[in-house]
C-alpha positions in Angstrom: 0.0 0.0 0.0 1.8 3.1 -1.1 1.4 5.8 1.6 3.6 8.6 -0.3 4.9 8.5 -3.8 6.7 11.1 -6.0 4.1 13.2 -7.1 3.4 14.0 -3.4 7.2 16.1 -3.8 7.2 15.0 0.4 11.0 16.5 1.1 13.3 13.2 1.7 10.6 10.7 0.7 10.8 9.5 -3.0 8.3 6.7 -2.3 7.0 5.1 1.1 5.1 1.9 1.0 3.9 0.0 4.0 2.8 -4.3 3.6 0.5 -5.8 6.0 0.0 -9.6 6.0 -1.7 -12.3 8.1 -1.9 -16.3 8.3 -4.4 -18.4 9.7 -3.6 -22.0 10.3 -6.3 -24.7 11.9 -4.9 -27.8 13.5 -6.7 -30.7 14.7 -4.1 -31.3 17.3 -3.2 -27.7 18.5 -6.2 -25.6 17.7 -6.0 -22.5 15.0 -3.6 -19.7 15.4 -3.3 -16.3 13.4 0.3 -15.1 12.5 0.7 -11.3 11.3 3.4 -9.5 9.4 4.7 -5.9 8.4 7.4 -4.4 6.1 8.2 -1.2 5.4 9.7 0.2 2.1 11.0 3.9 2.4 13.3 5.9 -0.4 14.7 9.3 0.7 15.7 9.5 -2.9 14.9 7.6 -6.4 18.4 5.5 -5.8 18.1 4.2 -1.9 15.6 2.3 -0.2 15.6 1.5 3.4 13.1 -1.3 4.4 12.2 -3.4 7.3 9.8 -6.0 7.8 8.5 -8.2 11.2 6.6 -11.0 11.5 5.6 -14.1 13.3 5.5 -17.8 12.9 4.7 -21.0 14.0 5.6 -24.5 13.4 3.5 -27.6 14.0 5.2 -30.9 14.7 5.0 -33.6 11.8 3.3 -36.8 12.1 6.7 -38.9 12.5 7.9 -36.5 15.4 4.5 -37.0 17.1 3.6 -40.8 16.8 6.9 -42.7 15.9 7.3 -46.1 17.7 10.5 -46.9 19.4 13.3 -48.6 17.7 16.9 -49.0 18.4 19.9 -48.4 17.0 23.8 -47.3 16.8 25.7 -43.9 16.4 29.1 -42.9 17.2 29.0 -40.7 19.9 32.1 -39.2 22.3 31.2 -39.1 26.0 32.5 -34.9 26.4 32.7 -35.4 30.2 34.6 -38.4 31.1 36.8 -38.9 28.1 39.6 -36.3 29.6 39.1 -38.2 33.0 39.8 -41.9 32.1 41.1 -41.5 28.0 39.6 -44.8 28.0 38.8 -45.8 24.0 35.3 -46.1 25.6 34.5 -42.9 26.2 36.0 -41.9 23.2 34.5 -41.6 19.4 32.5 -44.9 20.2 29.6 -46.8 19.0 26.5 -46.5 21.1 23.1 -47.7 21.2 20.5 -44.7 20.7 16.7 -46.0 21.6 14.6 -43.6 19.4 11.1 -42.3 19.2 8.5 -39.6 19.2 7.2 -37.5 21.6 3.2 -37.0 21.2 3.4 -34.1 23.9 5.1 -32.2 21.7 4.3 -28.2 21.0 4.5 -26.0 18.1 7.1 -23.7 17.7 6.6 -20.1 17.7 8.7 -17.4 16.2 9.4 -13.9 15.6 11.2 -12.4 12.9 13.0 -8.8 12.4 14.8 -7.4 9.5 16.5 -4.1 8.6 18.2 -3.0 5.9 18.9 -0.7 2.7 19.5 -1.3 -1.0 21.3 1.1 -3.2 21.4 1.7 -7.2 25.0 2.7 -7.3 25.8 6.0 -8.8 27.6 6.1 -12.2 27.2 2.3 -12.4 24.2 1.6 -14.4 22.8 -1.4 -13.8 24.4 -1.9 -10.5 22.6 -3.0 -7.4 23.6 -3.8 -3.9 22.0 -4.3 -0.2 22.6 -5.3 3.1 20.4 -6.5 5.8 20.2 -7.5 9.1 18.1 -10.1 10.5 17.2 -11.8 13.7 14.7 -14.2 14.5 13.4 -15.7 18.1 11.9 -19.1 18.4 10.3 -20.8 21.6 9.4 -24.3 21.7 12.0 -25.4 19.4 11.9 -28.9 18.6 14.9 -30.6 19.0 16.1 -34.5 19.2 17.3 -35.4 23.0 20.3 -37.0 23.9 22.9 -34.5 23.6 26.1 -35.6 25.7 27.0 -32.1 25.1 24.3 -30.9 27.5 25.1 -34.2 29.6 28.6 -32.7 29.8 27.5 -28.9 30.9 25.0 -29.8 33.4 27.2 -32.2 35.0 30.0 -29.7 35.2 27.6 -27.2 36.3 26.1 -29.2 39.2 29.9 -30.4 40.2 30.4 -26.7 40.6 27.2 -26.0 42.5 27.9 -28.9 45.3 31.6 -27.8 45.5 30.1 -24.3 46.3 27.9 -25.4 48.9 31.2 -27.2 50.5 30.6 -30.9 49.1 34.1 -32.5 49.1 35.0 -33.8 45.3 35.2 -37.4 46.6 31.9 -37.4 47.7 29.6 -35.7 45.0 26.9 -37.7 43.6 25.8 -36.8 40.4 23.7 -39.6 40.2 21.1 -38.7 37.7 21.8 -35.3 37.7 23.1 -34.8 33.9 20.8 -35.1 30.8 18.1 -37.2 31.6 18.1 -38.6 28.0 22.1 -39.8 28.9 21.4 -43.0 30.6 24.9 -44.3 32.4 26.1 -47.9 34.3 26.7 -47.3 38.3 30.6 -45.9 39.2 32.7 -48.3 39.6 36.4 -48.7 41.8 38.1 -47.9 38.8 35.5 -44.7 38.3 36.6 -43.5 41.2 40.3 -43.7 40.6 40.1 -42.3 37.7 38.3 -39.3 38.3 40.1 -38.8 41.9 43.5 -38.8 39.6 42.3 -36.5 37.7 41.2 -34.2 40.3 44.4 -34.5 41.9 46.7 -31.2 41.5 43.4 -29.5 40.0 41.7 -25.9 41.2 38.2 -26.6 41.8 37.1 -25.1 38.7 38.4 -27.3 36.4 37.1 -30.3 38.9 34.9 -33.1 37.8 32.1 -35.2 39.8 32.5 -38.9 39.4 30.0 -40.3 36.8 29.6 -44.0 35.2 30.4 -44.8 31.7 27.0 -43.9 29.3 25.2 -47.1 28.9 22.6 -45.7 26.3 21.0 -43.0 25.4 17.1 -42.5 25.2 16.4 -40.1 22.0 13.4 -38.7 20.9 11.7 -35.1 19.9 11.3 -32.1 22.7 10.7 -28.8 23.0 13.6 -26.7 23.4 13.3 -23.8 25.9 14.3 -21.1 23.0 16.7 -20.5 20.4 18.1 -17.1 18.9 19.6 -16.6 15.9 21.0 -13.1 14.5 23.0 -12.5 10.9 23.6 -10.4 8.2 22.9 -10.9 4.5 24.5 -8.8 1.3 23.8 -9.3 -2.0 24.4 -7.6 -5.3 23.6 -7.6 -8.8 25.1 -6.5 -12.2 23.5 -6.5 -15.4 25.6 -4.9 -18.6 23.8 -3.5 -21.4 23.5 -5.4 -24.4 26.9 -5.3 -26.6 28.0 -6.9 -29.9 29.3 -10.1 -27.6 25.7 -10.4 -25.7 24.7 -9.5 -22.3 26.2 -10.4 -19.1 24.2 -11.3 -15.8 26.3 -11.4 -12.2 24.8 -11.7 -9.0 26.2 -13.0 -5.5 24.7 -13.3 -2.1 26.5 -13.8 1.2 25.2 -14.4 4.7 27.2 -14.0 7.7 25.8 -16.0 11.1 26.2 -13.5 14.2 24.7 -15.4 16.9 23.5 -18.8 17.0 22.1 -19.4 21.3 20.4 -22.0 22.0 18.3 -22.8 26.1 17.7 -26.6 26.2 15.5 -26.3 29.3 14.2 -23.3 31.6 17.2 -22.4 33.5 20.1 -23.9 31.7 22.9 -22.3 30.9 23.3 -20.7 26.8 24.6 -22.5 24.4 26.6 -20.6 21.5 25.9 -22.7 18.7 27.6 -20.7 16.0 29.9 -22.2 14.1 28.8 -25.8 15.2 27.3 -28.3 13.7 26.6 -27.4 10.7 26.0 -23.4 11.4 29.1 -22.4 9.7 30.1 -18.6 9.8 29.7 -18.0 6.4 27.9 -19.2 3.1 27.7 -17.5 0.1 26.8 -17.9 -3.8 27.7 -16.3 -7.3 26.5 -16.8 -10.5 27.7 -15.4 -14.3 25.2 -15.6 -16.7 25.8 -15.0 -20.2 22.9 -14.5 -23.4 23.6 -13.7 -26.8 20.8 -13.7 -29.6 19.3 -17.6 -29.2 22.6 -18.9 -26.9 23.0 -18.5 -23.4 24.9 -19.8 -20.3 26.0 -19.5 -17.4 28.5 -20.8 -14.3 27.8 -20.3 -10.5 29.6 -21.5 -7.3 28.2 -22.8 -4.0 30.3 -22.0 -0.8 29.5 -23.3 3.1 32.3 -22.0 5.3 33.8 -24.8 8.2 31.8 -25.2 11.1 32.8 -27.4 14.3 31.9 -30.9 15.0 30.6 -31.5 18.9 30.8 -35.1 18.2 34.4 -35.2 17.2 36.4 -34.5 20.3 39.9 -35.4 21.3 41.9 -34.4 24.3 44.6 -32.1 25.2 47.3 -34.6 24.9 47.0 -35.4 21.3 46.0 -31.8 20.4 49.4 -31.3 21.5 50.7 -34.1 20.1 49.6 -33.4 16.8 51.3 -30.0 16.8 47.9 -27.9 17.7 47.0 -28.5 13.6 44.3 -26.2 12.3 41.4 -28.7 11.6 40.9 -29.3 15.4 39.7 -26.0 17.4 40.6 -25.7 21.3 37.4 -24.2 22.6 37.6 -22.4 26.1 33.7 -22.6 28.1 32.6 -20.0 30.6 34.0 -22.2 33.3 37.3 -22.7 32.1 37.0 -26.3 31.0 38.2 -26.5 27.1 36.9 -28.9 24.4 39.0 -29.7 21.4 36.7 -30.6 18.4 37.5 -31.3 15.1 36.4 -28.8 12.2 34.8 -30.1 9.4 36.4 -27.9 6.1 34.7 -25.7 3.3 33.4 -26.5 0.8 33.0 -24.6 -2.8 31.0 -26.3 -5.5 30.6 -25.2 -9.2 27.8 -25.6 -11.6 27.3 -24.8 -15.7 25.0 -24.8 -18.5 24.4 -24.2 -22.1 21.7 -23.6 -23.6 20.3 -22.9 -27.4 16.9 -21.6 -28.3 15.7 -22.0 -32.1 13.5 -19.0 -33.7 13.0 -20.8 -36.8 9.9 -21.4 -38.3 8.6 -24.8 -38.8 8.4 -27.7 -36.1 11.5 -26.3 -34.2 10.2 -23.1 -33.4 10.4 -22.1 -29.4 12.5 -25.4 -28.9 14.9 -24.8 -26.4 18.0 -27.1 -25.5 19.6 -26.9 -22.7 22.9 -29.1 -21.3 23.9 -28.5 -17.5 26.6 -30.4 -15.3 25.9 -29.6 -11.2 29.0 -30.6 -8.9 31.5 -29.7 -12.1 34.8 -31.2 -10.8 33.4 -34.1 -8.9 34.3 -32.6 -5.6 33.2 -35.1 -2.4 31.7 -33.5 0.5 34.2 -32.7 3.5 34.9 -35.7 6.1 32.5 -35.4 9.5 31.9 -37.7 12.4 28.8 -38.7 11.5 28.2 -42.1 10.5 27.9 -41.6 6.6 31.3 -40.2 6.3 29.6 -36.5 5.8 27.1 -33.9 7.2 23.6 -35.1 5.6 22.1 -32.0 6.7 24.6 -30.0 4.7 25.7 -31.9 2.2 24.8 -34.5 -0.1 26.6 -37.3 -1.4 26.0 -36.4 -5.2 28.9 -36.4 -7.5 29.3 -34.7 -10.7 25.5 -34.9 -12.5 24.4 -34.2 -15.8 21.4 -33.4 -17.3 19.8 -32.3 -20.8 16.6 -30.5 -21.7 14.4 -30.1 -24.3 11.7 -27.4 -23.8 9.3 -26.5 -26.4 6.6 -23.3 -26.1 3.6 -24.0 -27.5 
């Protein structure tokens, strides 16, 4: 809805357009709910627009989170707590039983979204276009898969702390059912006890650790996170030439840069900073060239996902060291002074091309278009991770070089 526009002559306002927008959504499981949403569009001048938009969302369950039945089965997990205690093989990158299922108590995730930003024609570059924006978006209820020996690891140092405080000797903590309740672990042993009362040995009592059993299995399914936060920044820009003897060209790319990534598990645990883990890497980006001249065209464009952190893939101090403090494992410092060292899973850049031919001819060939295109260009294999396929399914595919040919015709 345009609320000013140049034939107004407003002094600093070219143009100002407002957007309203709203959702309704009916469930049979969670009842109906209305989401709204705004943006704003305002040019001080013909060349710069400033907008901003915010909204709301929501996100209902799917069946197989709700109703799946149990079933068992094995994934290589690294128990983050006792592993620089014992060093035992056991506790290390090791194969685990994982009983899975849904969670019919689950509830819809709700969101809000903000965004601000400005895009600019730039001057004495016809054609030219670039923006930047900011964005940030707030989500309660996040559904989640349990089972995280990460949070296993921070609530148990976190309670370790909280009994020393209250002047509970180290010997005789008992965490006993105190860490993520989705970590199930065997009764302490002698040899627990040893091991952890070695490694307290020498040690200020913030870098302490409660005695705990080895994990025995861990019970996964789908729960409701307590919130999650997520802030970024995006810039794009785009370049089209004017049309010259040797055709027109097309370039565009489009960057987004992850600021903050926090994630609660529960009401009162501690943040998480989940940027640059997992799969959130830093930066990811895209370009394209595109190229048309009379009935030819193509083009070439390039994928790029920056390296991100693995929590699964953790060594220890001692071969860190060993291995010369090398650059695909990171040595990451927590609020309490305890440090993780996980591997880093690299980057990744991925091309793509096509060809393509239209014919203008009369006859049966008329608005027949051909086009040849090759994704994953030089066959490139995703980057190693610790998951059990050798690579990052969330991130990554396991597609080699593909082609493809197409015949279009325009009736």
């Amino acid at each position: 809805m345009p609320l000013v526009d140049p034939a107004h002559q407003v002094p600093l306002t070219h143009s100002l357009e407002v957007s309203l927008a709203a959702r309704y959504e009916n469930y049979t499981d969670f009842g109906s709910t209305t989401k709204p949403k705004f943006g704003l569009n305002w040019k001080p001048a013909r060349a710069v627009m400033f907008r901003a938009s915010y909204n709301q969302g929501f996100r209902a369950p799917n069946l197989a989170q709700l109703f799946s039945g149990d079933f068992l089965r094995t994934n290589t997990t690294t128990d983050s707590y006792r592993i620089d205690v014992t060093g035992l093989p056991t506790d290390g990158a090791f194969s685990r039983l994982e009983r899975r299922g849904g969670n019919s108590g689950l509830k819809p995730e709700k969101s809000r979204g903000k965004s601000a930003g400005v895009v600019v024609d730039v001057p004495g570059v016809k054609g030219l276009t670039v923006s930047a924006d900011y964005w940030s978006i707030e989500t309660n209820d996040v559904i989640g898969v349990s089972g995280s020996v990460t949070d296993d690891r921070d609530k148990l140092l976190a309670e370790t702390q909280r009994q020393l405080a209250a002047g509970t000797a180290i010997g005789a903590i008992d965490l006993s059912g105190l860490g993520d309740p989705a970590v199930v672990r065997l009764a302490l042993t002698d040899d627990d006890r040893a091991a952890f009362a070695a490694y307290n040995a020498g040690r200020p009592a913030s870098q302490q650790r409660g005695a705990v059993g080895a994990i025995d299995y861990l019970r996964v399914t789908f729960f409701n996170k307590a919130a999650q936060t997520v802030h970024g920044l995006d810039f794009d820009a785009t370049y089209q030439s004017p049309v010259t003897r040797f055709g027109r060209f097309s370039l565009s790319t489009a960057w987004s840069h992850l600021l903050k990534f926090d994630e609660v598990a529960t009401a009162g645990a501690a943040v998480r900073d989940r940027r640059w883990l997992d799969g959130n890497a830093k930066w990811r980006g895209n370009a394209s060239l595109t190229w048309r001249l009379l009935p030819w065209s193509a083009g070439v464009s390039a994928r790029y996902i920056g390296s991100y952190q693995s929590s699964t893939a953790i060594t220890d101090a001692a071969t860190y060291q060993t291995l010369g403090s090398p650059g695909y494992i990171a040595a990451v410092t927590a609020p309490d002074g305890t440090t993780s060292y996980r591997y880093v899973v690299a980057d990744s850049l991925m091309y793509n091309a096509y060809l393509a031919y239209k014919f203008d001819r009369a006859g049966w060939l008329r608005d027949v278009s051909f086009r040849v295109a090759v994704n994953n260009v030089f066959d490139r294999e995703p980057p190693l991770s610790a998951n059990t396929l050798g690579y990052d399914p969330n991130v990554y595919d396991d597609r080699g070089r593909t082609w493809s040919f197409e015949v279009t015709k325009r009736f």
